[in-house]
C-alpha positions as CSV (number, residue, x, y, z in Angstrom):
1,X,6.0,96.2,127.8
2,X,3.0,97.2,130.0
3,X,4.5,100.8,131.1
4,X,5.4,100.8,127.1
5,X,1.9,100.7,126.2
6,X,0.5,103.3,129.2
7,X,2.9,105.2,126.8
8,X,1.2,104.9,123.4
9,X,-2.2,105.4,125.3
10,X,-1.7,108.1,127.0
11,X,-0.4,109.6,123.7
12,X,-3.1,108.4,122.0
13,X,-5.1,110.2,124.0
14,X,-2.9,113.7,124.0
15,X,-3.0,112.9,119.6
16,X,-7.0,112.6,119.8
17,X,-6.8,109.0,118.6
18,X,-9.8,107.4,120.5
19,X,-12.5,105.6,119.0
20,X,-14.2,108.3,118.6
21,X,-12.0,109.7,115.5
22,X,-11.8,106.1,113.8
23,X,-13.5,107.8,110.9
24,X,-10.0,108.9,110.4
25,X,-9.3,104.9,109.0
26,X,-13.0,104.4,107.3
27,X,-12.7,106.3,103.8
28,X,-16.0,106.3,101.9
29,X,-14.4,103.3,99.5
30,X,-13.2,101.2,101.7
31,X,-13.6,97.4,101.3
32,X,-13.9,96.5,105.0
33,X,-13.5,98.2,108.3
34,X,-10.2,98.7,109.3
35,X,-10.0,97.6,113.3
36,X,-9.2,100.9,115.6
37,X,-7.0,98.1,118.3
38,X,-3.8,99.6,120.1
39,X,-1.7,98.1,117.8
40,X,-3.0,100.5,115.3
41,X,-2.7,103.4,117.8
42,X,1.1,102.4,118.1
43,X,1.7,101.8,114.6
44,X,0.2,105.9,113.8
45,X,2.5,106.4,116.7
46,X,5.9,105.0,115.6
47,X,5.0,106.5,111.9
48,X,4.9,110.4,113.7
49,X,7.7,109.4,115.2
50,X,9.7,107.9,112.2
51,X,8.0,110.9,109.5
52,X,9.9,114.4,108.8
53,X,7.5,116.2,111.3
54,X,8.4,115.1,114.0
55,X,12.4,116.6,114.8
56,X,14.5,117.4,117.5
57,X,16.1,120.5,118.2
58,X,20.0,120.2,117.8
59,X,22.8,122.8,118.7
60,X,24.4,124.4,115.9
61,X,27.6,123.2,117.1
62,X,26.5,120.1,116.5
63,X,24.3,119.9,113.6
64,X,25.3,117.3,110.7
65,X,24.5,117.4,107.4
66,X,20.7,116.0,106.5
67,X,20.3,112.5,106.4
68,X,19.2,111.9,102.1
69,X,15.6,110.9,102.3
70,X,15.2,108.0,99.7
71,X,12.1,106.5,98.4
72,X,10.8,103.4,100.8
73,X,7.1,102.6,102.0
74,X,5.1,103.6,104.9
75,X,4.4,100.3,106.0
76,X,2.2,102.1,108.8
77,X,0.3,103.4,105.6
78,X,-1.2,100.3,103.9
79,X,-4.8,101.7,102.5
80,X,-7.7,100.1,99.9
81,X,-7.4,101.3,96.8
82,X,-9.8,101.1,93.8
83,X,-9.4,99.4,90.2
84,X,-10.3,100.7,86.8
85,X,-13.7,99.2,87.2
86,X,-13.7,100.8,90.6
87,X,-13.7,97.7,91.8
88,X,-12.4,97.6,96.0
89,X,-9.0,96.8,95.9
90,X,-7.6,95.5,99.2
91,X,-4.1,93.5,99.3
92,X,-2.6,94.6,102.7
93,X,-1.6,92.4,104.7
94,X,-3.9,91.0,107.8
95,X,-1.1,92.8,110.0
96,X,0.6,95.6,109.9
97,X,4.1,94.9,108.5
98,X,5.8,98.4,110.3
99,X,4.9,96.0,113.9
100,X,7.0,93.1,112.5
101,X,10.9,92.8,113.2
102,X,13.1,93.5,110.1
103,X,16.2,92.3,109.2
104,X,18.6,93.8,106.7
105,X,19.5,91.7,103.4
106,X,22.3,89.6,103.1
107,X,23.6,88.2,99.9
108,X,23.5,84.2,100.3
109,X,26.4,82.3,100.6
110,X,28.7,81.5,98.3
111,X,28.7,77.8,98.9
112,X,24.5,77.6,98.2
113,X,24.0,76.3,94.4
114,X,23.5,78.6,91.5
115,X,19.9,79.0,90.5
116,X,19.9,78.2,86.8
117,X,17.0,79.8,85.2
118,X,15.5,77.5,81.8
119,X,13.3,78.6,79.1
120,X,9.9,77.3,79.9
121,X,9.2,75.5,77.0
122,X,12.5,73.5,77.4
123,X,11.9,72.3,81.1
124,X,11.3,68.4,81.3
125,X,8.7,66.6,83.5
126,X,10.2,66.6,86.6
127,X,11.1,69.7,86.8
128,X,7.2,70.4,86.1
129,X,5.8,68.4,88.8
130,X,8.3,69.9,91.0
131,X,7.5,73.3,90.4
132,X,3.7,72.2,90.6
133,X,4.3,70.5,93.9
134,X,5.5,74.0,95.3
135,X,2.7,76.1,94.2
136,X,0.5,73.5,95.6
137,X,2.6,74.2,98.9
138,X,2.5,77.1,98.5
139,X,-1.3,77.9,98.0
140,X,-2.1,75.4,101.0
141,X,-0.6,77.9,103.1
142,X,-3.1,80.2,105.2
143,X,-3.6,83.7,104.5
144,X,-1.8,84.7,107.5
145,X,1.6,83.5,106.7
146,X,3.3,85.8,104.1
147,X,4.9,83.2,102.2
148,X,1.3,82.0,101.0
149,X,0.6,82.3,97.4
150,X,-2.0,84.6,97.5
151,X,0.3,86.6,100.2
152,X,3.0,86.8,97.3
153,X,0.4,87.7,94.5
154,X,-0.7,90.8,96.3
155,X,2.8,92.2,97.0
156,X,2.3,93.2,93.2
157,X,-0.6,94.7,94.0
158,X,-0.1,96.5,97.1
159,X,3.2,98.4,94.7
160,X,1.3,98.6,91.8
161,X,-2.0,100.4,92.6
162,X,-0.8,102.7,94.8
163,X,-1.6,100.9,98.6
164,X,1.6,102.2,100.2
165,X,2.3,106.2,101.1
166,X,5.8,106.9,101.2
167,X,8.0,106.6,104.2
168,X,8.8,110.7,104.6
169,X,5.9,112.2,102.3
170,X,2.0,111.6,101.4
171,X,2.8,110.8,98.4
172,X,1.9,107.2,96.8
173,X,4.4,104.8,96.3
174,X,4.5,103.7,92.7
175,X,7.4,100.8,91.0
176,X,6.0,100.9,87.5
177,X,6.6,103.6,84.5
178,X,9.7,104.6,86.4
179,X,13.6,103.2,87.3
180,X,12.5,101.4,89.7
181,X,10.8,98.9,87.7
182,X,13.5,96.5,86.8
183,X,15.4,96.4,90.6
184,X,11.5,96.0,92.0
185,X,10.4,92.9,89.7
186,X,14.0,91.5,90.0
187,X,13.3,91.7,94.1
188,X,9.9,89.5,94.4
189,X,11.4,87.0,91.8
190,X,13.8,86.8,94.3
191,X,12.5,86.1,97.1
192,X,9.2,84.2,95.7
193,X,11.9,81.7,93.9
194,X,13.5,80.9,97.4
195,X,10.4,80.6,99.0
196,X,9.0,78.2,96.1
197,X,12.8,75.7,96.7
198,X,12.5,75.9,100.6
199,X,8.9,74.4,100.4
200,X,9.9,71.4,98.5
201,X,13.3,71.3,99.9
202,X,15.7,72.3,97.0
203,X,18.1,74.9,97.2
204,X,18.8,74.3,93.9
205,X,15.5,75.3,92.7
206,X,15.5,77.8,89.5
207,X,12.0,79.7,87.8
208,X,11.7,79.0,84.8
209,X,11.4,82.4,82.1
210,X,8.8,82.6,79.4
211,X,11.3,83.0,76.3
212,X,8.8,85.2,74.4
213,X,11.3,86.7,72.7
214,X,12.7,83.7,70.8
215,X,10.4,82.4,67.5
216,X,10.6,79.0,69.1
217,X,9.3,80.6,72.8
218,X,6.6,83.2,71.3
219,X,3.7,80.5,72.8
220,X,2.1,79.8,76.1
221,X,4.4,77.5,77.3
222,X,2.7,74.3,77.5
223,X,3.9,73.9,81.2
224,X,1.0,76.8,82.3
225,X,-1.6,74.5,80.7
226,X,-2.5,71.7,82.8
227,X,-2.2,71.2,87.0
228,X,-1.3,74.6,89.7
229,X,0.5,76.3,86.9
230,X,-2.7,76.5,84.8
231,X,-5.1,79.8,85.4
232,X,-8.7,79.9,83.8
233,X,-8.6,83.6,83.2
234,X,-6.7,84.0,80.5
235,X,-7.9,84.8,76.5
236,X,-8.8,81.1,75.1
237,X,-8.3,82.1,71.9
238,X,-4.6,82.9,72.5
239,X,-3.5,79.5,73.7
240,X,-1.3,77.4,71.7
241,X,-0.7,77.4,68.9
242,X,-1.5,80.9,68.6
243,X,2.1,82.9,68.6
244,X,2.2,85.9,70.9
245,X,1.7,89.7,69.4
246,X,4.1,91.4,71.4
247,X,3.1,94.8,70.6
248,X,-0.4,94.0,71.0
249,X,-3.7,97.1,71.1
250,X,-6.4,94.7,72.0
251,X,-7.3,94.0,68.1
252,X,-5.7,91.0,66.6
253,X,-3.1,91.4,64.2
254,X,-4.4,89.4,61.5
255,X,-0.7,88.1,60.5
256,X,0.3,84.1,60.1
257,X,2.6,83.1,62.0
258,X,5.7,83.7,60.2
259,X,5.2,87.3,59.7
260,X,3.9,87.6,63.5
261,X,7.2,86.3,64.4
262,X,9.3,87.9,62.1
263,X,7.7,91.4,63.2
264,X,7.5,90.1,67.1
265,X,11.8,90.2,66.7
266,X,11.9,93.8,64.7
267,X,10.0,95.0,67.5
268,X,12.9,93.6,70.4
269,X,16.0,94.6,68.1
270,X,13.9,98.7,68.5
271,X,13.3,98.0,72.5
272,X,16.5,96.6,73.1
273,X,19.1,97.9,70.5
274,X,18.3,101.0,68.6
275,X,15.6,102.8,70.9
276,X,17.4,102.1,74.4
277,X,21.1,103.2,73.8
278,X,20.6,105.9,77.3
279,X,20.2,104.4,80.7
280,X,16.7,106.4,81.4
281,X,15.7,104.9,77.6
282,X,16.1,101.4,78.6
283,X,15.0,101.6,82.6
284,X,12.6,104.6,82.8
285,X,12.7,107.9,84.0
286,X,14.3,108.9,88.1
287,X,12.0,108.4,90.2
288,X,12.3,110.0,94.0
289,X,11.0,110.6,97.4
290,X,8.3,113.2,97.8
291,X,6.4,115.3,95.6
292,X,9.1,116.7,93.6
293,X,10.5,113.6,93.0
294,X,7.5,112.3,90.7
295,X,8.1,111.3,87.3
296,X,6.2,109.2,84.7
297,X,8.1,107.6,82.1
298,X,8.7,104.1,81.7
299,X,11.5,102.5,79.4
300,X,11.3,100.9,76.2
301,X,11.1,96.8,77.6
302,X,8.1,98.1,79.8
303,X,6.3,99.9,77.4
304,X,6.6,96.7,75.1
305,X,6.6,93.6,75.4
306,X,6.3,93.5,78.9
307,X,2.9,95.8,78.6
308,X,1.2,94.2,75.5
309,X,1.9,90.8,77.1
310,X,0.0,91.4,80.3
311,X,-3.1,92.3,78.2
312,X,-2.4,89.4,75.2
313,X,-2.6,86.9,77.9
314,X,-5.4,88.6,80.5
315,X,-9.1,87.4,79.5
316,X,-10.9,89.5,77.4
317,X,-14.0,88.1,79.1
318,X,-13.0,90.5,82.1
319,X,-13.8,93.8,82.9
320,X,-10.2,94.6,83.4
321,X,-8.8,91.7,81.5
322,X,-7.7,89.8,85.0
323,X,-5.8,88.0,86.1
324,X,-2.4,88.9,83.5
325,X,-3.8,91.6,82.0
326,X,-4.4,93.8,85.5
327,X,-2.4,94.8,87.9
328,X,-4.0,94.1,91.3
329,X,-4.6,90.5,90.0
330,X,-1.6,89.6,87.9
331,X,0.3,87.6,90.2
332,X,-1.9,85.1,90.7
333,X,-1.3,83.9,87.1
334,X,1.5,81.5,88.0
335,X,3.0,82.7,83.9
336,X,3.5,86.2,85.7
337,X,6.7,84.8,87.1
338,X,8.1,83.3,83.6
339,X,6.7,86.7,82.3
340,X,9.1,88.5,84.8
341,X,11.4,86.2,84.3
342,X,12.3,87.1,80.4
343,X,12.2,90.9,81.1
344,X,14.5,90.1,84.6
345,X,16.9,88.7,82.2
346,X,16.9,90.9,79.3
347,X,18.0,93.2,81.4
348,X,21.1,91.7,81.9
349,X,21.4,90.8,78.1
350,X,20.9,94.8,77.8
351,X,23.5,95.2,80.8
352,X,26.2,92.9,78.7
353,X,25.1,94.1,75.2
354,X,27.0,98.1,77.3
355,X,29.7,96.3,78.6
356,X,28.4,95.9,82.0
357,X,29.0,99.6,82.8
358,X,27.6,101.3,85.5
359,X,23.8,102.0,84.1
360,X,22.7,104.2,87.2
361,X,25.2,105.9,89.7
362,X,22.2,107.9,91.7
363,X,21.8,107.3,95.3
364,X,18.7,108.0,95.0
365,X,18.0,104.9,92.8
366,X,21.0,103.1,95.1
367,X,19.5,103.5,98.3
368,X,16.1,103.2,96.9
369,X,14.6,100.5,99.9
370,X,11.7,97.6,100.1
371,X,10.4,95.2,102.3
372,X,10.1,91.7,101.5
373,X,9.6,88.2,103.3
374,X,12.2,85.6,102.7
375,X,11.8,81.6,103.1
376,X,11.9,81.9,106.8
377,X,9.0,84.3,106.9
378,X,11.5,87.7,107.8
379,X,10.8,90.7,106.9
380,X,13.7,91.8,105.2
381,X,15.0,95.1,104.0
382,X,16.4,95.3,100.8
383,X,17.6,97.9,98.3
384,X,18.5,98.6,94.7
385,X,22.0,98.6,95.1
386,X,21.7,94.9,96.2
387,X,20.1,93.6,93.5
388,X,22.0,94.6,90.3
389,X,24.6,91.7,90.6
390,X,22.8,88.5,89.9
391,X,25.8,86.4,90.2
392,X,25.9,87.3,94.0
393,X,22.0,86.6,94.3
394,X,23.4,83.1,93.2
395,X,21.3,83.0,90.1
396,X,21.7,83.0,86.5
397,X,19.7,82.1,82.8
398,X,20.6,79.7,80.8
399,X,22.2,80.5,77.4
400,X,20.0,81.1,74.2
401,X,20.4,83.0,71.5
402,X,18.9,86.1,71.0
403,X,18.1,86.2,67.3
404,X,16.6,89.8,67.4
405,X,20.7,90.8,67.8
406,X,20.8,90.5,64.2
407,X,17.6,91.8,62.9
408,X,18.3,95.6,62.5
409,X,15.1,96.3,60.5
410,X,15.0,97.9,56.5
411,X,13.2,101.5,55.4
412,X,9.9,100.2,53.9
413,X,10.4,102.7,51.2
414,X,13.5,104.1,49.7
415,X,14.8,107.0,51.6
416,X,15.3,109.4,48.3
417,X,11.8,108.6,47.7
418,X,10.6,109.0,50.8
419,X,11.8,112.5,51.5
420,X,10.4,113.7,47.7
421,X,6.6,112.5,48.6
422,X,7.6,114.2,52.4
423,X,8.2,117.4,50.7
424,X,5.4,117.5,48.8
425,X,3.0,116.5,51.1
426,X,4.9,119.4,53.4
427,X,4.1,122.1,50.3
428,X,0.4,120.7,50.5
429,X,0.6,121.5,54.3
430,X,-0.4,118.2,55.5
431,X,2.2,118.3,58.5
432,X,1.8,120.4,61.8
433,X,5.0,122.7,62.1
434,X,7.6,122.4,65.1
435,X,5.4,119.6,67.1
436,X,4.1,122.4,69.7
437,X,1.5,124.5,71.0
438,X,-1.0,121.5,70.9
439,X,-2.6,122.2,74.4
440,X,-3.9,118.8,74.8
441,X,-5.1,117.7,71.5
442,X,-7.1,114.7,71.4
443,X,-5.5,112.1,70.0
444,X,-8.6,110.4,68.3
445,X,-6.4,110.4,65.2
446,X,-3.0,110.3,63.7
447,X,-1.0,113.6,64.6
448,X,1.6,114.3,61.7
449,X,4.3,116.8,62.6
450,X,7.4,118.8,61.1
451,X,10.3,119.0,63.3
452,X,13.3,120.7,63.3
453,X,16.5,119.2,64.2
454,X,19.1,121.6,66.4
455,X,22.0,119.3,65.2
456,X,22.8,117.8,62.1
457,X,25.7,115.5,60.6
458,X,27.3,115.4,64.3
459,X,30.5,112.9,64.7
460,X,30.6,109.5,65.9
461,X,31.7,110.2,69.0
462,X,29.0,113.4,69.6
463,X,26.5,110.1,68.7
464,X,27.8,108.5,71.5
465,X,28.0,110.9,73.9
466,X,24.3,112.2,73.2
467,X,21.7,110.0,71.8
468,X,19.0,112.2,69.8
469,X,15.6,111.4,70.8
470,X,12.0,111.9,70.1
471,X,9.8,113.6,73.0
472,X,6.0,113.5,73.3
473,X,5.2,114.8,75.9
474,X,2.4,116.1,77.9
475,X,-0.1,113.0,77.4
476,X,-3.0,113.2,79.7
477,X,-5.3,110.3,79.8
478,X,-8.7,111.4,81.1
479,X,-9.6,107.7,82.1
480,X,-7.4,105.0,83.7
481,X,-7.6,103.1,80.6
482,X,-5.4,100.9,78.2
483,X,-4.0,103.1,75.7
484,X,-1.3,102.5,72.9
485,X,0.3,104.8,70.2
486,X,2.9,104.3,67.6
487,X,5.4,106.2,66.6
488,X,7.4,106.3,63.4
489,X,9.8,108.8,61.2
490,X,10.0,109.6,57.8
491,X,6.5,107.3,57.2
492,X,5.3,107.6,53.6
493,X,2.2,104.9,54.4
494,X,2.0,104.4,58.5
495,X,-0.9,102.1,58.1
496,X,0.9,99.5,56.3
497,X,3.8,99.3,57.9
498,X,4.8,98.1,62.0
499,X,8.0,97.3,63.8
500,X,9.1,95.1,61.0
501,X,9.8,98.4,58.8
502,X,12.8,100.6,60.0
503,X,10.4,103.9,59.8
504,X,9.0,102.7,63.3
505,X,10.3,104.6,66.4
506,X,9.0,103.2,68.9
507,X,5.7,102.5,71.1
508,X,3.9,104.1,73.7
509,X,1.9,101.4,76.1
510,X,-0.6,102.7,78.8
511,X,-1.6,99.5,81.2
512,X,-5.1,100.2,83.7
513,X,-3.1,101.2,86.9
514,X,-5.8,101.9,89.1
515,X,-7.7,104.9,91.0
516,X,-6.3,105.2,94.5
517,X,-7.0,106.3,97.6
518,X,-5.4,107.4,100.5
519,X,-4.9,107.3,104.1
520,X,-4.9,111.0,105.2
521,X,-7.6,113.5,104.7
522,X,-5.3,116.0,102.6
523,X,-3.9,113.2,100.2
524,X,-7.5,112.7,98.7
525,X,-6.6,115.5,96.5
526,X,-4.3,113.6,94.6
527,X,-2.8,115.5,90.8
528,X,-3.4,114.7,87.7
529,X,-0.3,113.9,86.4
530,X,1.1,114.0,82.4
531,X,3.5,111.0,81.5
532,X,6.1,111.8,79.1
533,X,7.3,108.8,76.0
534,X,11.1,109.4,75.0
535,X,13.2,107.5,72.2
536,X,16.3,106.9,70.9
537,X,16.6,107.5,67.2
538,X,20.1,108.5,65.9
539,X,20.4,104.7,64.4
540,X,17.6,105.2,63.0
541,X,17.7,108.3,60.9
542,X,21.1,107.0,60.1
543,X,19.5,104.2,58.3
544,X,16.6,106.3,57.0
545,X,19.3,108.4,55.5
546,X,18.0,111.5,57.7
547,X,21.4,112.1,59.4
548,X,22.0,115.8,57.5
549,X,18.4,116.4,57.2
550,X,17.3,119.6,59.2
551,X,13.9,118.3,59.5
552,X,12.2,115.0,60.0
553,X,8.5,114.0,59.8
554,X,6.9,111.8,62.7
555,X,3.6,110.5,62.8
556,X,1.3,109.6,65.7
557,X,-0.6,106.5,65.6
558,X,-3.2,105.8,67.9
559,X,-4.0,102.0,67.9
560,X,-6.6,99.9,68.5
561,X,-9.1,102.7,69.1
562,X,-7.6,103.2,72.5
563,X,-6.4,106.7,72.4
564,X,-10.1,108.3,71.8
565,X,-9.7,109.7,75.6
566,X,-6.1,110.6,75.3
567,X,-4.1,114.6,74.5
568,X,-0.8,115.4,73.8
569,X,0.8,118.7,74.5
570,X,3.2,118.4,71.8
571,X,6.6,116.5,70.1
572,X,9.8,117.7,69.7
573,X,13.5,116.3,69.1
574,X,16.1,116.4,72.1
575,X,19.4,115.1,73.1
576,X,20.7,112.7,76.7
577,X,23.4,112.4,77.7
């Protein structure tokens, strides 16, 4: 070990890393002083070694094809980054995790109980004191042991505001508004579930899921009221009995509960049914390693509920609405996990409701690799292609019913009508033409657009081999901010309709992600980058009678007066495969 570390340090020195270039590690933001020790010096060092630059001559005679570079974290790269508020945001860990041993993941045996996940608001009392007993565990631990509960709050934020570079580029690691999303959340669930039974000694022991999307479910559970599993920053005045907006813009709906209900449910029959038929609809765009391999566009669960809920339940007395309704802090809201929950298993309801075929055959996604630390405080590697089988995770949900299955929503106005007042409103020039050419248009107000369909009157089977979909694209949010559009078709009166009314397309949710920085002098530079919103719509123009039309009508609806600092390059009508 000794003549191991003359090694590093005389490297060290041949790389210029004394203490004299520590500045290298102290960026102007940064929320304390990063120590310049030798196990810092050998961390840099493995990370040359391990990075693309660093490669070895081979003869042709024996050169093999190139090993595919998939997206994983640096874990030599951990770095502050900054919130909306531009607030520091620090969540590494107090050690570097690339100096830890790994081990690969292993599915658990097949003799271990199945983990039955329960509604929340169904659980009895002894399974709450149980679970409370386990936080309480769980937060006694110290900060140095990574199965602490601040430890396992901050693994959110260290992959959701951009802490990590990736393993074989600069480039920031990211898990939201992409594929990834899904396979990530279904990971710390995982793990922070088995940590949670080990502590209290049951193997047996399930999460519960917030069942938000069931009339009887759309509350705060009343477990997350009272003892560990309560959290004083959340919105007061949407405790029970106030019923959940799950499409929420930060202004209050204004509906009783029966109609907030009855919309809540048209909005998940859109998100999971009509508007997520594709793969990429439903999980969010391909995401992969390097620069190239950016994308920005999350699927329809993402964009709501699971957006709208973060900021329904966050305090509105805080900057950022912490803890739910921000990133860096929503783990440590014990409902994120019942939160997670629901979307974790909707997305095997959405899995079943396809016949459990393959959603994604990409290696890319596949091979796509994490680090998390188990019960026994491992660092394990883990990767998408593990996760996608629930059954050998030795975990499943309970049954309910899912009641949005049968509420397939009604034109709010007869179609024949509908297209006369279209046309004439069309005569009267009241629509932009073809949905293009906006170069960046602020979207301070509705945006109404003509658009031309290439295909008309197509088969059953060309339906369901290509979904037609709507594409904005081009939106460019000039402030990390919460923003939130509609989008709807055929609209004779936007403004008094919502998800309720089969006119409505879909919904475009922007959470506060964060400013970052980075590690390396040249990755300060970061892009701006334009996210792109796609959605399925073939069911729908069949019900809006629009399947022969050559044209349709969509309309932009900013909500919430949260679009004021948001462009669009344009719209326009496509087809996946």
């Amino acid at each position: 070990m000794e003549s191991q570390n003359l090694v590093f340090f005389a490297l060290a020195l041949v790389l210029g890393l004394s203490s004299s270039s520590s500045d290298l590690f102290h960026k102007c933001h940064q929320v304390e002083a990063i120590p310049f020790t030798a196990d810092l010096i050998r961390t840099k060092i493995l990370g040359i070694f391990d990075g693309p630059w660093f490669e070895m001559e081979v003869p042709a005679d024996e050169e093999k094809e190139p090993k595919r570079i998939v997206l994983s974290p640096n874990l030599t790269s951990c770095h502050q980054s900054l919130s909306d508020a531009n607030k520091p945001v620090y969540c590494c860990p107090p050690k570097a995790e690339a100096l830890e041993p790994t081990v690969d993941f292993q599915f658990p045996d097949i003799s271990t109980p199945v983990k039955v996940r329960k509604p929340a608001h169904l659980v009895d009392a002894d399974y709450i004191a149980k679970y409370n007993k386990a936080v309480d565990i769980m937060k006694s631990l110290p900060f140095e042991d990574p199965r602490s509960y601040i430890r396992q709050a901050n693994m959110h934020c260290l992959y959701c505001t951009g802490a990590y570079n990736q393993q074989h580029s600069n480039s920031l690691l990211k898990i939201h508004r992409t594929w990834l999303f899904f396979p990530w959340h279904r990971m710390m669930l995982y793990f922070h579930e088995r940590i949670l039974g080990s502590l209290i000694g049951d193997e047996s022991f399930a999460l519960p899921f917030w069942n938000w999307d069931s009339p009887d479910g759309m509350f705060i559970p009343g477990m997350y009221l009272n003892g560990s599993m309560a959290d004083a920053q959340r919105e007061s005045s949407h405790l029970p009995p106030q019923v959940a907006d799950i499409n929420y813009d930060y202004v209050e709906s204004g509906l009783g509960t029966g109609d907030q209900i009855s919309a809540n449910v048209a909005l998940m029959y859109n998100q999971m049914v009509s508007g997520a038929k594709k793969p990429e609809l439903f999980m969010g765009c391909p995401y992969k390693a390097g620069e190239n391999g950016f994308c920005d566009g999350p699927g329809t669960i993402e964009l709501a509920p699971h957006n709208p809920l973060h900021a329904w339940v966050g305090s509105n007395s805080n900057s950022e609405r912490e803890d739910l309704g921000a990133f860096f802090t929503a783990a440590r809201d014990p409902i994120f996990y019942a939160h997670h929950s629901n979307v974790d298993r909707l997305w095997n309801v959405w899995n079943e409701l396809r016949g459990n075929k393959p959603s994604i055959e990409d290696p890319d996604w596949l091979e796509s690799t994490f680090f998390f630390h188990n019960e026994k405080s491992q660092l394990v590697r883990i990767k998408v292609k593990d996760v996608l089988d629930t059954s050998k995770l030795r975990y499943t949900y309970e049954n309910v019913e899912n009641v949005w299955l049968s509420a397939r929503p009604k034109p709010s106005v007869p179609p024949k009508i509908a297209r006369h007042v279209l046309k004439m409103r069309d005569n009267e020039n009241k629509f932009d033409v073809n949905g293009i050419g906006f170069n960046g248009r602020r979207f301070d107000t509705a945006i109404r657009v003509k658009l031309h369909r290439p295909k008309t009157r197509r088969s059953k089977i060309e339906k369901e081999q290509e979904e037609e979909i709507l594409v904005v694209y081009g939106i460019s949010i000039n402030k990390d901010m919460y923003v939130k559009f509609d989008v709807y078709v055929n609209a004779v009166d936007e403004t008094m309709i919502g998800p309720e009314s089969r006119e409505f397309a879909g919904t475009f949710v922007n959470m506060k992600r964060g400013v970052t920085t980075v590690m390396d002098e040249e990755d300060l530079a970061v892009q701006k980058r334009k996210t792109v919103f796609k959605v399925g719509i073939t069911e729908l123009l069949e019900d809006l009678e629009a399947d022969g039309d050559q044209t349709i009508f969509v309309t932009l609806v900013p909500r919430g007066g949260t679009c004021a600092n948001t462009s669009i390059d344009g719209v326009r009508v496509d087809y996946m495969r």
